[in-house]
FITI-254290 format. One record per residue (C-alpha): residue number from 0; x negated, y negated, z negated. Coordinates in steps of 0.25 Angstrom, whole numbers. Each point is the difference from the previous one (the first is absolute). Layout:
N
SITE     k       x       y       z
SITE   NUM       X       Y       Z
...
//
This chain:
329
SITE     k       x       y       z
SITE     0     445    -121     195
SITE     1      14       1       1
SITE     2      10      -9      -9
SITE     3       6      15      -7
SITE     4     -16       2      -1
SITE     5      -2     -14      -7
SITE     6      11       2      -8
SITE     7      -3      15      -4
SITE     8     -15      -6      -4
SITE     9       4     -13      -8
SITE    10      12      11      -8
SITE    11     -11      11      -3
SITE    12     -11      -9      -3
SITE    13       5     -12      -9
SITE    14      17       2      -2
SITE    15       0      14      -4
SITE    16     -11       2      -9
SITE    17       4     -14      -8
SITE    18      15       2       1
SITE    19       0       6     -16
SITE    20      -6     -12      -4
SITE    21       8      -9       8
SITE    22      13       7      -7
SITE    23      -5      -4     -13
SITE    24      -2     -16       5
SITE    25       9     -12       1
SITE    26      -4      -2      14
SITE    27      -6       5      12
SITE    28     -16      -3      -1
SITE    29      -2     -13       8
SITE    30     -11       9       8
SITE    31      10      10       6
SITE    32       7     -11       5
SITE    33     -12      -6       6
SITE    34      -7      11       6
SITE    35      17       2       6
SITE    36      -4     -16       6
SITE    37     -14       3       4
SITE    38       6      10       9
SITE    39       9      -5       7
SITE    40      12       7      -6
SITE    41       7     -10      -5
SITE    42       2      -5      16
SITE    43       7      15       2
SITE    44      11      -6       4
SITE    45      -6     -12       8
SITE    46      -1      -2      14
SITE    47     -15       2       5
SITE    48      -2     -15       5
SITE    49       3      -4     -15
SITE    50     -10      10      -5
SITE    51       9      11      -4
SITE    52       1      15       5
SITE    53      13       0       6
SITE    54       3      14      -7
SITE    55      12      -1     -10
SITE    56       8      11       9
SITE    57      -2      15      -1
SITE    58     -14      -2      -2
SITE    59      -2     -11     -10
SITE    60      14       8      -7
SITE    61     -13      11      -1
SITE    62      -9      -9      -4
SITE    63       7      -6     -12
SITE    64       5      16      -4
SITE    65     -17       2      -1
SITE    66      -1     -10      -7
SITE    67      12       2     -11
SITE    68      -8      13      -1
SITE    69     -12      -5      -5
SITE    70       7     -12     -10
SITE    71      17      -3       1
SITE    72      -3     -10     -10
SITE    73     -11      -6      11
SITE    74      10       2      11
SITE    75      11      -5      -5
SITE    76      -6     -12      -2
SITE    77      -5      -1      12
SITE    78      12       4      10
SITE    79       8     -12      -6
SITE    80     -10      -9       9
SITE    81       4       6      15
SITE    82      16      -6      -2
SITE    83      -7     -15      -1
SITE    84     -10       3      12
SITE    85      11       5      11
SITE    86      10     -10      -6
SITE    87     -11     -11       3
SITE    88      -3       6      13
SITE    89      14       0       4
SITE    90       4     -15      -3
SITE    91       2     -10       8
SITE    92      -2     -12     -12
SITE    93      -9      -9       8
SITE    94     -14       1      -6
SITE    95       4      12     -10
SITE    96      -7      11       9
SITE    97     -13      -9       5
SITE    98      -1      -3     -16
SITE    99       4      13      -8
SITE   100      -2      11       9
SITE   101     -15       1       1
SITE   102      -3      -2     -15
SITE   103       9      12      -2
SITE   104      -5      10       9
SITE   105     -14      -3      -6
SITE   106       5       2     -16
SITE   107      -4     -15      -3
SITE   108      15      -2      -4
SITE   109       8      12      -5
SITE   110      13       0      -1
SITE   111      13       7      -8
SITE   112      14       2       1
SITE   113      11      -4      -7
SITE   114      14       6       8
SITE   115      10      -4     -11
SITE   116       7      -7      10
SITE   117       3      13       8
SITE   118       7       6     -11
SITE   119      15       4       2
SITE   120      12      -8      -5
SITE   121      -3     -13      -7
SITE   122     -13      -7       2
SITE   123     -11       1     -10
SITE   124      -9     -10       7
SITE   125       6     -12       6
SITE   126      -5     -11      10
SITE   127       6     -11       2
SITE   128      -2     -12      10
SITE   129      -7     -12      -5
SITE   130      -8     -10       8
SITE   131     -10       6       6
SITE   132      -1      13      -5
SITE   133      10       8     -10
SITE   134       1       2     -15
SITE   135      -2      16      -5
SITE   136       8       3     -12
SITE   137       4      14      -8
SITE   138      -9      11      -1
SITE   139      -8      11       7
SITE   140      -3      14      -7
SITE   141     -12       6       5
SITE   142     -10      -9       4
SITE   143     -13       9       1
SITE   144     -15      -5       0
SITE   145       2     -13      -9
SITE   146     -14      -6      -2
SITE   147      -5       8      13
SITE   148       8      -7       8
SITE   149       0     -15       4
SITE   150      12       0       9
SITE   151      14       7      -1
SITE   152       9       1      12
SITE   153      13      -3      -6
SITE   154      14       5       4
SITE   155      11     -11      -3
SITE   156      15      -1       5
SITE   157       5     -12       1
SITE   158      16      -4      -2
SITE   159       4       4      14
SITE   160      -6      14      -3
SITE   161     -12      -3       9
SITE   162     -13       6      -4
SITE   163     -11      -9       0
SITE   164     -14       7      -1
SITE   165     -12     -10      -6
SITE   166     -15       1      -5
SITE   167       0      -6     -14
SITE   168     -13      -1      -8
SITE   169      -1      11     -11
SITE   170      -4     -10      -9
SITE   171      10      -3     -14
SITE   172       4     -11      -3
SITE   173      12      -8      -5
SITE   174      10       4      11
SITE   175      -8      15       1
SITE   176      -1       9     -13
SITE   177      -4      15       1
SITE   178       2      10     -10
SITE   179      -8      12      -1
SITE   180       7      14       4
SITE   181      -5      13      -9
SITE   182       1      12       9
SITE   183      -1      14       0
SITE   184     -10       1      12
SITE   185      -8     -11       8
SITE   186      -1      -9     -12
SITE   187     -12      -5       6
SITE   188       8      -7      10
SITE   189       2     -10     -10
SITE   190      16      -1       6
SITE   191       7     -10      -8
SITE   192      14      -6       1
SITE   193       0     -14       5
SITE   194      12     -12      -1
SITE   195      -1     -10       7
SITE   196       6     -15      -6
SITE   197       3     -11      11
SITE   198     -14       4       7
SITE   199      -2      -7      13
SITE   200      -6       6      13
SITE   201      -2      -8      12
SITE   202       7       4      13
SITE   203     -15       1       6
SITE   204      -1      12      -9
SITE   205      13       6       5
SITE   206      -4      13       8
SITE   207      12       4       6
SITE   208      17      -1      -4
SITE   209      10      10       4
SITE   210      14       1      -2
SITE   211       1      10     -13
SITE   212      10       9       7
SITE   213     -12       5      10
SITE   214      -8       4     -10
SITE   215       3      14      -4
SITE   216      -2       4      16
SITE   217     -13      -6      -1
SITE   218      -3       8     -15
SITE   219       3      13       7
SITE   220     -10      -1      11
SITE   221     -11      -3     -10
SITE   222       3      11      -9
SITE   223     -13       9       3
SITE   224     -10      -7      -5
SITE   225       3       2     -17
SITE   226       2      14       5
SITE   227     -16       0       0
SITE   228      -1      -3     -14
SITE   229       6      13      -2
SITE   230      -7       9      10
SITE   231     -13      -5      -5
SITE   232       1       4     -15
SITE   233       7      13       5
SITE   234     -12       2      10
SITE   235     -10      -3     -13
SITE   236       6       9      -8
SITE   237      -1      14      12
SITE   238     -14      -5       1
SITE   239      -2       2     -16
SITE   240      10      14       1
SITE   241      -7       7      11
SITE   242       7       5      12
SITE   243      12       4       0
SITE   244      16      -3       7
SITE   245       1     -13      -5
SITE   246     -11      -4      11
SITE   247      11       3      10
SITE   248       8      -8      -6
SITE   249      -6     -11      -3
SITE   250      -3      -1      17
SITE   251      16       4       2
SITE   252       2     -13      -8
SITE   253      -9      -8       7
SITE   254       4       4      12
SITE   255      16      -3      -3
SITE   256      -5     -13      -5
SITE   257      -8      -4      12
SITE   258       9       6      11
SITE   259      15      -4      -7
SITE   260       9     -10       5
SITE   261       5     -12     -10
SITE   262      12      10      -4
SITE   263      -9      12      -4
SITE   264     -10      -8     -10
SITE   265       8       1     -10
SITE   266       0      13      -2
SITE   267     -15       3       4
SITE   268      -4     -10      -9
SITE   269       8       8     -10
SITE   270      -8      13       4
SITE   271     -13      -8      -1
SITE   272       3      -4     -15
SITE   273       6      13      -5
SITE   274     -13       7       5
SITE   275      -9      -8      -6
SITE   276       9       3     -14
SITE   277      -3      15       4
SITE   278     -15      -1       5
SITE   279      -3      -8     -15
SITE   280      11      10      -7
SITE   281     -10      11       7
SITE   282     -12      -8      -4
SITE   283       2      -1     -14
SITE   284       3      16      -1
SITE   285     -13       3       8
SITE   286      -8      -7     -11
SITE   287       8       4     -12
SITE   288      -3      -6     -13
SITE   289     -10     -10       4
SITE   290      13      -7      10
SITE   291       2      -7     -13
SITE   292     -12      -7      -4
SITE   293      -2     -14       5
SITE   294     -14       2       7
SITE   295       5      10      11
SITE   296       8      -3      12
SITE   297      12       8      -1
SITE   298       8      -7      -9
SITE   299      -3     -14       7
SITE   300       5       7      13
SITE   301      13       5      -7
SITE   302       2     -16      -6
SITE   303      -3      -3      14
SITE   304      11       8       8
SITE   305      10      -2     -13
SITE   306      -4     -16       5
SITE   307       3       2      15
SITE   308      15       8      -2
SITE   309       4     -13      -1
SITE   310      -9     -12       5
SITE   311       4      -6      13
SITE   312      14      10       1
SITE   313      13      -5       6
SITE   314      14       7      -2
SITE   315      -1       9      11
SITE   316     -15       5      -4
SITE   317       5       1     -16
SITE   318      13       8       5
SITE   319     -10      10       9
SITE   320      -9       3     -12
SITE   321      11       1     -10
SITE   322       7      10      10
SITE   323     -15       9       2
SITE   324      -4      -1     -15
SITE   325      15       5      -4
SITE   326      -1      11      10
SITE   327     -13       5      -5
SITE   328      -2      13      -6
//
């Protein structure tokens, strides 16, 4: 069977038909995550000699888009791992890859994110140089998959404005406190805020460092994949509507997605977002009163694409949906 194949069957047969009951949780059920192990696709964007599937391109962009339509609460969780795996796959620490790599690719270590330190204008998070490692101090937002996670690949800049990327142990402590974020969607994501308080973190845990000013080239080639988050609660919400022109929409806004250069994300991932506000928009009309009941999917969807309007956007993406939203009839 095909990945898309794979991914169609674990969506409709265990994401899909749990996702109400997952929206009512604290966190994603620990055996969503591990059937997601037990298949391999936490190794998506692994190389194949590590155990991965090499596929976190256009097809593994399909792939997760699948699978947000099934579960986003799932997902969401689960897409915050691949940034760790191509990070570890990428590094030239001695010893990082041959100790990390493999254990991420088969879902025995899962990894978060934590990109405070890529925020514009002063620095949340801060590294700075001490022997043999650096000291994390400030704050990071959105954390996502506390208590799921035992690994968060952490984004710190350092006084010379280098970025200094590291794996740090999702574990709290006294130099690691989390506070627990109450959201309107994906609450099962169990994202907190975390701050960090002179927390030490060993150069042997340092991915990768890169000069802050190289960053936002970087962003804008990897724009495409939170576009899937989008496309795959639009895509749930034609299947539950019936046929109609907002299936060719949703493949126009795939295909802008997956055929666009850095410069035109932006705005597809704008078009991606607003029609998923449309297709829920649409859904909760279709059913009429009973959108508004707890127990039926359209208003999780509506929370959902309310959600992603504004999850992973950037100036220009926030300035293309502010222009489509206004312009809309």
């Amino acid at each position: 069977m095909s990945l898309l194949g794979r991914a169609e069957r674990l969506a409709e047969e265990l994401l899909f038909p749990a996702a109400l009951a997952v929206d009512g949780a604290e966190r994603v059920p620990a055996g969503h995550l591990d059937r997601l192990a037990a298949e391999g696709w936490y190794g998506l964007a692994g190389p194949v000699e590590a155990g991965g599937l090499d596929a976190y391109a256009t097809e593994g962009a399909r792939v997760a888009e699948v699978l947000a339509g099934g579960c986003l609460a799932t997902t969401f969780v689960w897409m915050q791992h691949h940034g760790a795996v191509s990070a570890v796959a990428g590094s030239t620490t001695p010893g990082l890859r041959e100790a990390w790599l493999g254990p991420l690719c088969r879902g025995e270590r899962r990894a978060g994110t934590a990109l405070a330190g890529l925020l514009p204008g002063p620095p949340r998070l801060r590294a700075t140089p001490v022997d043999g490692g650096y000291r994390l101090d400030g704050d990071a937002p959105w954390v996502t998959g506390w208590g799921m996670v035992d690994t968060l690949h952490v984004a710190a800049r350092t006084p010379d404005d280098t970025v200094v990327w590291a794996l740090v142990d999702a574990v709290a402590g006294p130099t690691l406190a989390v506070e627990p974020l109450r959201m309107v969607a994906v609450q099962a994501s169990a994202t907190v805020h975390a701050r960090f308080a002179g927390h030490v973190v060993p150069a042997e845990r340092v991915t990768q460092t890169l000069p802050f000013a190289e960053w936002p080239a970087r962003d804008a080639a990897a724009l495409r994949t939170n576009g899937s988050l989008a496309l795959g609660v639009a895509g749930r919400c034609c299947r539950l509507i019936g046929p109609s022109r907002l299936d060719g929409e949703l493949d126009a806004c795939r295909a802008a997605l997956d055929a666009g250069p850095p410069r035109a994300l932006p705005p597809a991932r704008a078009a991606a977002a607003e029609l998923a506000v449309r297709a829920a928009n649409t859904l909760v009309v279709a059913y009429g009163s009973r959108s508004v009941l707890r127990d039926q999917h359209p208003q999780r969807l509506a929370r959902e694409a309310l959600f992603l309007l504004v999850f992973g956007s950037r100036p220009a993406i926030r300035d293309a949906l502010l222009t489509r939203l206004r312009a809309t009839p």
